[in-house]
Structures are given as C-alpha cells and as structure tokens.
Kinemage of the C-alpha trace (Angstrom):
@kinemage 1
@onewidth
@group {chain A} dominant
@subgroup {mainchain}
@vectorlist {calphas} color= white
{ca unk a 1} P 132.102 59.239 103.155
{ca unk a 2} L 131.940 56.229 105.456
{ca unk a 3} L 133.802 57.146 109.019
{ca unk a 4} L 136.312 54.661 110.407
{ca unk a 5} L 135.736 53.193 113.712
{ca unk a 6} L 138.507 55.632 115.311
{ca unk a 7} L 136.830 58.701 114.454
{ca unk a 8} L 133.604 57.284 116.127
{ca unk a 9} L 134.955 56.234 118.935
{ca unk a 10} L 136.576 59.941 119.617
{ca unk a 11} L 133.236 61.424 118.939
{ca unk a 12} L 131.529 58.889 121.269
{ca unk a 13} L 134.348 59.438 124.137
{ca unk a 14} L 134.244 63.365 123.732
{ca unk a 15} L 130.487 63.171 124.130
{ca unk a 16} L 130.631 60.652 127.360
{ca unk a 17} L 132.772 62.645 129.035
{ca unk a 18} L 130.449 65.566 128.719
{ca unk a 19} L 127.169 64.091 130.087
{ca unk a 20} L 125.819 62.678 133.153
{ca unk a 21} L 125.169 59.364 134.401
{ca unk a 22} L 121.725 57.485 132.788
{ca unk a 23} L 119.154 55.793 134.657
{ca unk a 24} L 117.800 52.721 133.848
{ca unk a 25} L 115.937 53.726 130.960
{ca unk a 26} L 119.252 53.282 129.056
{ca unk a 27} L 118.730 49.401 129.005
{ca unk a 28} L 115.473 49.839 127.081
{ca unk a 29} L 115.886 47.982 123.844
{ca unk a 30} L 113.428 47.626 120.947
{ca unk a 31} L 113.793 44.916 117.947
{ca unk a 32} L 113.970 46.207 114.579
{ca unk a 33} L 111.055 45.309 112.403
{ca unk a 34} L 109.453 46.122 108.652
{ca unk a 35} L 106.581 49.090 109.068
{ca unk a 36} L 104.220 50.138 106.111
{ca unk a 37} L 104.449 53.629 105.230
{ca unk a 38} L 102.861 55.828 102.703
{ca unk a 39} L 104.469 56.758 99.375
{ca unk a 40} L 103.863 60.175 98.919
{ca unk a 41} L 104.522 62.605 95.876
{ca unk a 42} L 105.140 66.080 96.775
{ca unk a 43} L 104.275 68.619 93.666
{ca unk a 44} L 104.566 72.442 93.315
{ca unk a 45} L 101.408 74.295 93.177
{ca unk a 46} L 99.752 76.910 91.979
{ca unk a 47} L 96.325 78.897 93.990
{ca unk a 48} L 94.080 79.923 91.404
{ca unk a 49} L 90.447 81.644 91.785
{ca unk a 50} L 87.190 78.815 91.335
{ca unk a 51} L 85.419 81.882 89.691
{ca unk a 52} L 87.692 84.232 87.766
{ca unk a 53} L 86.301 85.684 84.499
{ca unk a 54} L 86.411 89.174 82.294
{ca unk a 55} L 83.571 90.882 81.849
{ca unk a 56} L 83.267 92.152 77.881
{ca unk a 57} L 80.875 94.603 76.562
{ca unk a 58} L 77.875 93.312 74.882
{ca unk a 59} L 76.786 96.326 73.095
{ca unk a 60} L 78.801 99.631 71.526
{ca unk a 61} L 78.936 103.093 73.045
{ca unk a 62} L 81.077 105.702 74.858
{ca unk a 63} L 81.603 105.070 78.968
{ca unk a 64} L 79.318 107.355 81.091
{ca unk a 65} L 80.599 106.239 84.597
{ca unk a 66} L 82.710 103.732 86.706
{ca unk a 67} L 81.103 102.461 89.629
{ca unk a 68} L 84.127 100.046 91.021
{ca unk a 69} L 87.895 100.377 90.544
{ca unk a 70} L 90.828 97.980 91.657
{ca unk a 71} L 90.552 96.230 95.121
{ca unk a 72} L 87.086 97.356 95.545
{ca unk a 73} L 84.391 94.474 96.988
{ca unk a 74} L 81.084 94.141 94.443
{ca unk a 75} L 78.388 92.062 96.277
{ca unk a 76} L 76.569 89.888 93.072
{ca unk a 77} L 74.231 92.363 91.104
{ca unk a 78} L 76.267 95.370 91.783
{ca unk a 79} L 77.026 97.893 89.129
{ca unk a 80} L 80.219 98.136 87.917
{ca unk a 81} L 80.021 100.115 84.625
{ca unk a 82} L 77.153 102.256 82.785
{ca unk a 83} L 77.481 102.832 78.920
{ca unk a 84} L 75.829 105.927 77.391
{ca unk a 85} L 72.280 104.405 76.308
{ca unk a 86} L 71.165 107.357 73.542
{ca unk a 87} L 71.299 104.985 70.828
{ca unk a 88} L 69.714 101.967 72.583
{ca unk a 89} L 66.662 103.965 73.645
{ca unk a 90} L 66.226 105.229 70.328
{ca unk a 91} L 66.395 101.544 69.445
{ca unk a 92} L 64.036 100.220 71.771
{ca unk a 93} L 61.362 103.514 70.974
{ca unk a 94} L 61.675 102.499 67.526
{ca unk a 95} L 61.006 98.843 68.027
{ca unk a 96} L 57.919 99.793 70.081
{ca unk a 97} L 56.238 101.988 67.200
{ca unk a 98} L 56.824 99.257 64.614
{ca unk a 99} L 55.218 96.916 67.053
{ca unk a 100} L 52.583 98.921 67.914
{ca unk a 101} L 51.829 99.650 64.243
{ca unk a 102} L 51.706 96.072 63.166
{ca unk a 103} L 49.529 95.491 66.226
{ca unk a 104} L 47.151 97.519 64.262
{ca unk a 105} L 47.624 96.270 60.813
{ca unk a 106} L 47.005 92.725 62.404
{ca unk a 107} L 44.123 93.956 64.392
{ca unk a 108} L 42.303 95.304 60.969
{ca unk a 109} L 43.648 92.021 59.418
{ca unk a 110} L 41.759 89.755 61.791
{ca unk a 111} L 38.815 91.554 62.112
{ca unk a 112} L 38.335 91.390 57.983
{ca unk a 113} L 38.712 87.762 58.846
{ca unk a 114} L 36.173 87.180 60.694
{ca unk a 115} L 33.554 89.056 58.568
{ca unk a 116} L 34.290 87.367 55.467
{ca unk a 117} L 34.231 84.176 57.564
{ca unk a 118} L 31.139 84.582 57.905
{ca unk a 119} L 30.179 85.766 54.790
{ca unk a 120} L 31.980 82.728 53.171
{ca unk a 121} L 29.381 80.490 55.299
{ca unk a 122} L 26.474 82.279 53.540
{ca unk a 123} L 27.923 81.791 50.019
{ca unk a 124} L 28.417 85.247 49.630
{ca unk a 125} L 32.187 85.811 49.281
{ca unk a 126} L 34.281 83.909 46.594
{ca unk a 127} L 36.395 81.452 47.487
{ca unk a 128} L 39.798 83.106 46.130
{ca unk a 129} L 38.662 86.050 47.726
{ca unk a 130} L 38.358 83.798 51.552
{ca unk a 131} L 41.671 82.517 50.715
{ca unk a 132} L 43.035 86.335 50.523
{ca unk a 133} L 41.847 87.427 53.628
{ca unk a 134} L 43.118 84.384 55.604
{ca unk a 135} L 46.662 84.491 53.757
{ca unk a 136} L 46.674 88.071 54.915
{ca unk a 137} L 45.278 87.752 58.834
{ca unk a 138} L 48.377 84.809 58.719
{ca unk a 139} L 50.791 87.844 57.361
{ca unk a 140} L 49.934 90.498 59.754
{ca unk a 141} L 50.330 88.006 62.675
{ca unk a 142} L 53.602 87.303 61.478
{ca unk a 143} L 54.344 90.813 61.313
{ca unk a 144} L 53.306 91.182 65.312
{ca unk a 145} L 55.497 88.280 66.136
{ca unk a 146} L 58.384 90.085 64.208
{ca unk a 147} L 57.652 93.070 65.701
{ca unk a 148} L 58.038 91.767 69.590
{ca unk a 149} L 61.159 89.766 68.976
{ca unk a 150} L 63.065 93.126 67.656
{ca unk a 151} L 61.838 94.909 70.941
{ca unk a 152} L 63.224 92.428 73.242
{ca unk a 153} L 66.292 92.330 71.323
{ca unk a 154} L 66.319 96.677 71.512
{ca unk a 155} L 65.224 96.003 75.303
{ca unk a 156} L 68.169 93.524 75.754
{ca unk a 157} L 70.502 95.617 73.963
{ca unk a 158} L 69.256 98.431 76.174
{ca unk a 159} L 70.282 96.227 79.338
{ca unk a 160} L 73.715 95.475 78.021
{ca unk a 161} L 74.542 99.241 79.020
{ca unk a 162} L 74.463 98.667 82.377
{ca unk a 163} L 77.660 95.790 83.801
{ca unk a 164} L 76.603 94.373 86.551
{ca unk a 165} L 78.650 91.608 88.640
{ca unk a 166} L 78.494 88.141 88.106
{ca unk a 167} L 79.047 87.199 91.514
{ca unk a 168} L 80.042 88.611 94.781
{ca unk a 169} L 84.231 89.133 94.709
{ca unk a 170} L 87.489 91.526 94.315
{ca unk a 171} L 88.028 93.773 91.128
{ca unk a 172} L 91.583 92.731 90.049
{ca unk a 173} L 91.526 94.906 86.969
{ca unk a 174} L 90.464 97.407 85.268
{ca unk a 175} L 90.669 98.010 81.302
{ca unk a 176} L 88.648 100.920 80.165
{ca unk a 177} L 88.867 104.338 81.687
{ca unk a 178} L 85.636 107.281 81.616
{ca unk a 179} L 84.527 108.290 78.253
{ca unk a 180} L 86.266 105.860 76.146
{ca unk a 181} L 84.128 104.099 73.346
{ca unk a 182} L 83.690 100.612 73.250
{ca unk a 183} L 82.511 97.878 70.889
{ca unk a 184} L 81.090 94.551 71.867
{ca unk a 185} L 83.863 91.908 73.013
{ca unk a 186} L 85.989 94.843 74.231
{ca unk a 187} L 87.805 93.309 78.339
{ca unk a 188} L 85.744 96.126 80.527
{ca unk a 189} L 86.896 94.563 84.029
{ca unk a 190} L 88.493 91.413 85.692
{ca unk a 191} L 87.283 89.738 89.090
{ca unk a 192} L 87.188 87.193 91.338
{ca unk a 193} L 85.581 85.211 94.134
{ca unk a 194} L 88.382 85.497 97.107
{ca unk a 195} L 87.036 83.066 98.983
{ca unk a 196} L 87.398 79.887 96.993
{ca unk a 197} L 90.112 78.777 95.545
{ca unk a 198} L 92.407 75.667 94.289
{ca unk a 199} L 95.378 74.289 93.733
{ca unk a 200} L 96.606 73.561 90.276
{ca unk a 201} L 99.492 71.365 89.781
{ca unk a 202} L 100.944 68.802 86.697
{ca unk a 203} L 101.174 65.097 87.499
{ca unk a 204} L 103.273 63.184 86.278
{ca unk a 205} L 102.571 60.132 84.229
{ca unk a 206} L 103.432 57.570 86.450
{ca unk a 207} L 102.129 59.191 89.527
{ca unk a 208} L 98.876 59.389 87.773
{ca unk a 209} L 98.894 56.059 87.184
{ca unk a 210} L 98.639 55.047 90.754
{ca unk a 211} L 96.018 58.273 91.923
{ca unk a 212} L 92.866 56.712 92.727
{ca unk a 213} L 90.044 59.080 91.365
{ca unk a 214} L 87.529 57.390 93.802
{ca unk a 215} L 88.519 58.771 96.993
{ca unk a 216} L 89.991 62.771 97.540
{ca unk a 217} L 91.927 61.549 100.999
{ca unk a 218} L 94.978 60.781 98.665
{ca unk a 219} L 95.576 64.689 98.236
{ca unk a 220} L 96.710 67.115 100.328
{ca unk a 221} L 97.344 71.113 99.481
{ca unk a 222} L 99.446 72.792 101.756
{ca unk a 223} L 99.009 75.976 101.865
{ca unk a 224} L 101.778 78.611 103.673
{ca unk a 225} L 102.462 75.598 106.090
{ca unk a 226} L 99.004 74.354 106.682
{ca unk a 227} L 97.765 71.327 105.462
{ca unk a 228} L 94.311 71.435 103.835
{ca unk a 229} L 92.093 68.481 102.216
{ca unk a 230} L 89.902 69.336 99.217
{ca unk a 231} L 86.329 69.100 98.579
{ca unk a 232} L 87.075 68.058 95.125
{ca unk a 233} L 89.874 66.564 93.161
{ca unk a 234} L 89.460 66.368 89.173
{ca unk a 235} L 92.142 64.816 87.156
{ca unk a 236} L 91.939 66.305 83.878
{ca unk a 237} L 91.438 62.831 80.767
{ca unk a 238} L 94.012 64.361 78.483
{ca unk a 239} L 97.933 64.185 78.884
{ca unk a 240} L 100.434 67.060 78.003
{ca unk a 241} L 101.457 65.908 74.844
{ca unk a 242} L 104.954 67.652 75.429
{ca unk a 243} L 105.712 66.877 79.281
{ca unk a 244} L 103.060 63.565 79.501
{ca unk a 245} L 101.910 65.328 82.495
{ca unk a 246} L 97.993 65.554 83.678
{ca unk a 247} L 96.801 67.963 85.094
{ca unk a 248} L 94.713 68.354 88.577
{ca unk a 249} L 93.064 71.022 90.832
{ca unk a 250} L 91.568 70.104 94.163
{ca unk a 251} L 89.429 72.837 95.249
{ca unk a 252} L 89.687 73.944 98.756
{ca unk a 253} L 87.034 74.330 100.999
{ca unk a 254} L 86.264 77.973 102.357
{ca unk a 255} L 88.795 78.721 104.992
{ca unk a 256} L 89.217 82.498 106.209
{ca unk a 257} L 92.513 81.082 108.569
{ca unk a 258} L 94.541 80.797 105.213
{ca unk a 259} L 95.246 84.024 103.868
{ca unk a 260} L 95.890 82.840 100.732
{ca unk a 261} L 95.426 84.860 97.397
{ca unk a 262} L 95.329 83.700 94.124
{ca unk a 263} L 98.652 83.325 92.364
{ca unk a 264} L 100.264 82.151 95.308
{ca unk a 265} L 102.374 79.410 95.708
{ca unk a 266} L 101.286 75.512 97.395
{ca unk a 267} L 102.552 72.005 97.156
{ca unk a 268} L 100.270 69.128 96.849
{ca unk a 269} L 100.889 65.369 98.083
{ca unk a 270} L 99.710 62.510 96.360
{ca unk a 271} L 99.170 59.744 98.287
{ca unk a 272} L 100.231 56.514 96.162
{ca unk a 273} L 100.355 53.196 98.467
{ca unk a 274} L 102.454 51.770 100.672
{ca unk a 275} L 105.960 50.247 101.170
{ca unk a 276} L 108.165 48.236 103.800
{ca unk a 277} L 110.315 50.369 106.000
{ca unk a 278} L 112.387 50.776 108.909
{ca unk a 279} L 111.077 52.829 111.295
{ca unk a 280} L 112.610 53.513 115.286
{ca unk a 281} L 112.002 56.533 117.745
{ca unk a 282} L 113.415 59.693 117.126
{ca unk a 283} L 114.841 59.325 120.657
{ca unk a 284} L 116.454 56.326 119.376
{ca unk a 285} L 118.428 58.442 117.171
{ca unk a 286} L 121.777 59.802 117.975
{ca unk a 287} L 122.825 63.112 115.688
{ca unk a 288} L 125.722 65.306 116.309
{ca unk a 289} L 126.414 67.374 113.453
{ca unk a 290} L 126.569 65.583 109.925
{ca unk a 291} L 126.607 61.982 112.049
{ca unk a 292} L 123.505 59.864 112.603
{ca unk a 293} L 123.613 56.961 114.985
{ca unk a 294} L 122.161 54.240 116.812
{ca unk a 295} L 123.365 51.825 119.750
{ca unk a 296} L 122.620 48.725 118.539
{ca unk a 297} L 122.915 45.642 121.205
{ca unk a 298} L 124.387 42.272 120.059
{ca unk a 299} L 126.104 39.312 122.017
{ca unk a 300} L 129.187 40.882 122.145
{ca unk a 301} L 127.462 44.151 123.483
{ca unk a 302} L 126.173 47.488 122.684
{ca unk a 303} L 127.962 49.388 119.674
{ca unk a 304} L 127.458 52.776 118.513
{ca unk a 305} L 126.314 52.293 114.204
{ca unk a 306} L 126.128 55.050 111.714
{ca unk a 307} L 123.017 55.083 109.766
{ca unk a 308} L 121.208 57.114 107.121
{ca unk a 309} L 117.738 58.892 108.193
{ca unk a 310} L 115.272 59.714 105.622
{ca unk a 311} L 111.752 61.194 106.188
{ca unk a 312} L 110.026 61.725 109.779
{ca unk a 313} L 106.728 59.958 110.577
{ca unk a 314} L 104.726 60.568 114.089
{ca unk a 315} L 107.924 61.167 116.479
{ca unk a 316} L 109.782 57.962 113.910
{ca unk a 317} L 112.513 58.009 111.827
{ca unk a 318} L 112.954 56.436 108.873
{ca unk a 319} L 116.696 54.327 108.564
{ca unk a 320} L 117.329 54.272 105.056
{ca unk a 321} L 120.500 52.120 105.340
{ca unk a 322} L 122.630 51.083 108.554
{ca unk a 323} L 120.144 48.774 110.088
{ca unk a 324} L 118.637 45.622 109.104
{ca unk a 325} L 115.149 43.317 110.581
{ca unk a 326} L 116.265 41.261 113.636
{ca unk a 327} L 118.559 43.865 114.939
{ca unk a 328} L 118.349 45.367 118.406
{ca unk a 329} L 118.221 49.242 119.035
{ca unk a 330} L 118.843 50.750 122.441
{ca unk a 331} L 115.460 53.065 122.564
{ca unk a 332} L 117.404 55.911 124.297
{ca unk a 333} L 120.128 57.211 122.815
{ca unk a 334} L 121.222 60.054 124.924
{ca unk a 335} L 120.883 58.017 128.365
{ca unk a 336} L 123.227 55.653 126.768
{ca unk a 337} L 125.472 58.074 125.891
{ca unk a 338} L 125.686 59.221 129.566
{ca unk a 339} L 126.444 55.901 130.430
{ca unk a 340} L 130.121 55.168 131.516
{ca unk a 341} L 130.444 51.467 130.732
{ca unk a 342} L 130.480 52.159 127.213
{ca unk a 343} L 130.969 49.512 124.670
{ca unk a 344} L 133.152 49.714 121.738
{ca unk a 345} L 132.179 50.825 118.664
{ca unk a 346} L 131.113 48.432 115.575
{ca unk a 347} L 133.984 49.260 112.549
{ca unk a 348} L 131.827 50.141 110.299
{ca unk a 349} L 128.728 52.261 109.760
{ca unk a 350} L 126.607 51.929 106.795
C-alpha cells in the first residue's frame, strides 16, 4: 500500500521534532548510478559424509566378539568384529595337505621326466611311451597350481573372519549383536570419516545452465552461519527426470571450527553473473518501522521518497523501486532528519 504524502509528512514532523540539530554532513549528496551485482541462487542443503560405507561379512559363521560399538573412534586397521574361524582353519589345513600332496605327485612326475628324457635321447624309450610321461609331468603341475590357488582362497576366507576398518572414523551403527550367525552380504557395521564432508543439494535446470564447471569460486556452502568454499564442486551429467533438477556436492575442506555432522542442514549459493542495480549507503537509508526512505534533492529542494530495499551488499542497499539513474540522494539520512529547515515531502513514494 502506497502512503499519501500526509501520512509522510506526520511521520517526518514527529521524527524532527524528536532529534537534534545536524552538522554539515547533512548536505552530503551522492548521484544515483547503475552498479553490477552478482546474481546469486540460494539452495537448501544437505551435509553428508565423503566416506560413508557398511561393512558386510565376506564369509559365514557365528560372532565371537565385538571390538567397537556406537560412537566409538576406530583408527584405519582397527578391529571391529571377529567371526568364529573353526571352519576356515579346517579349510585352510585341508587346502595345505592337498597341496602338499600334489607337491609330491608332481615332484615324482618330473623326476620320471627327466629320466625318460634321457632315455628317449639314447633310443631307448618309445616314443608313445615319452609322450606319456610328459602329458603326465604337464598334469601333476597343473595339479600344484590347483592346489595353491584353493589355499589362498581357504587363507583369504580365513582373513574374512576378522573386520577390520576401512579407514579411520565414527561407528554410526551397529547391526549384529554377540553370537549371532552370519552369512556373507549380511550389514555387520556402519561408519564414517567425521572430518570430511559435503554439501549435497538439487539444481535447478536453469540455474545449471548458467554454473560454470571451470571455476569452484561460484559456490558457496554455508554452514551454521559460516561461509565455506569447496575444494571440489561436481555437477552430476544426468537430470532428474521427474524434477529436471541436477544434482551437486562441493566437498568441504577439513575444518575442525564447524561442528558440523553429517545429516545436518546447509544452503549453498550459486554464483550466476551479473546485473544492473541501484545501490546507495545504508546510512542513506531512512527506516522507521514498515517505511523505507530516502531524501532525495531536486531544484525545488530536498523531499523525503519511499522506496523498496532488497538485498544488502558491503554496508549498500539495494533500491528495488523508488529511485531512478540521475537522481540525487542526501548520503545521511538521520542528520537530515535532525535538520529543522525541512523540505516538503514528494506526493508520492514508489
């Protein structure tokens, strides 16, 4: 609702008759020009751990201890779970015998080998019969290869029954409890890295558009009130085919002064260009209550104009509407408030 020159002019007189006298700052007038300003895009946010995973079993058996519970720190290499290993040693003790006892049928193999090699040389062994013993040596070699590749996969098996962390992090959950059998692919326990995290957000289409992959200085995560840059940006190449939205994460850089956790809220600012504006000091700028004005100074003096404020930039205001390029703004509002030779007000305020 527009106010009519009346109602300004009471405001104006209530207020003059409530201040002091101004100095002679309050002559201090500044011509109203175009500024370039950023466009910026402002998205909700979500923190999410750079390395989260689930750790699954990789081999069957009952639980024989827990080593780390919710909350708990692991350092990388740290064991977090021990499966009962009867079965896998019996496996492995196995696998040795049957490699140790094809070792031996090779090693009788090849040494037959080598004396009918050189009884083929003097003529005195068949051929077909030369053929045999090499067919066989080949066989028994086999059977040694064979033989190694089921005791590293006993061995490996035998490994699986000890969890060990990934990477250094937080335990955020825990999904089997003591002496409960599992099978392999069965959740075990859920962590994370604390310490680096980013911001996931959807763009939208015609925001992405504009984002310039080249260069991260376009995004900003705030982050509880604190504005971060990332160390990367990655736009994903696919849009969501039901909102046409892309999605991005900027990953923050490690910062202990954030206290943020994953799952926490953030807003990130695209950077986008530039446009024309209307900028003037925010001591320029004359508020009481829901009323924004300016003094603005013509021939026929200065008048009090109601105008419509949008974002703040450096200790500026942006005028959305009420002033125009060319016009003259008295750069202190309040001293000319105070001052007692008042001019009337203009009619109307944009």
């Amino acid at each position: 609702m527009r106010p009519s020159s009346t109602w300004l002019s009471i405001i104006a007189a209530g207020l003059i008759s409530s201040t002091l006298h101004a100095d002679s700052t309050s002559e201090k007038v500044m011509a109203i020009q175009l500024s370039r300003i950023p466009v910026v895009e402002t998205l909700d946010a979500t923190l999410e751990a750079v390395y989260q995973s689930t750790i699954s079993a990789q081999t069957s058996g009952v639980i024989k201890a827990i080593y780390a519970d919710v909350n708990d720190q692991v350092a990388k290499g740290a064991l977090l779970v021990e499966i009962l290993d009867t079965q896998q040693q019996a496996e492995v003790a196995q696998a040795k015998a049957s490699l140790a006892q094809a070792e031996a049928i090779n090693e009788d193999a090849q040494t037959l080998l080598r004396r009918n090699t050189r009884l083929q040389k003097q003529g005195t062994l068949s051929e077909g019969e030369y053929d045999r013993t090499v067919a066989q040596a080949k066989s028994t070699a086999a059977t040694v290869q064979a033989a190694k590749a089921m005791l590293d996969q006993a061995q490996e098996q035998l490994s699986y029954t000890r969890v060990i962390a990934p990477y250094s992090g937080i335990v955020s959950a825990r999904h089997i409890e003591l002496g409960e059998l599992v099978d392999p692919g069965q959740a075990l326990m859920t962590g994370l890295a604390q310490g680096e995290l980013r911001a996931v957000t959807d763009v939208p289409q015609r925001v992405a558009l504009r984002y310039n992959a080249k260069t991260n200085k376009q995004v900003t995560v705030f982050v509880s009130g604190i504005a971060v840059t990332p160390s990367k940006v990655t736009l994903y190449p696919v849009a969501d085919s039901r909102h046409h939205s892309i999605r991005m994460r900027a990953e923050l850089p490690p910062q202990t002064e954030l206290n943020a956790f994953p799952g926490m809220w953030a807003s990130v600012q695209i950077n986008t260009g530039e446009r024309d504006a209307i900028l003037i000091p925010n001591s320029a700028l004359l508020n009481r209550s829901e009323l924004n004005a300016v003094y603005v100074k013509n021939a026929k003096g200065i008048h009090l104009r109601q105008v419509r404020v949008g974002n703040t930039y450096n200790n500026q205001v942006e005028i959305l509407s009420g002033l125009q390029v060319g016009d003259s703004v008295m750069i202190d509002a309040l001293a000319q408030l105070a001052t007692p030779n008042l001019s009337s007000h203009e009619p109307k305020g944009e």
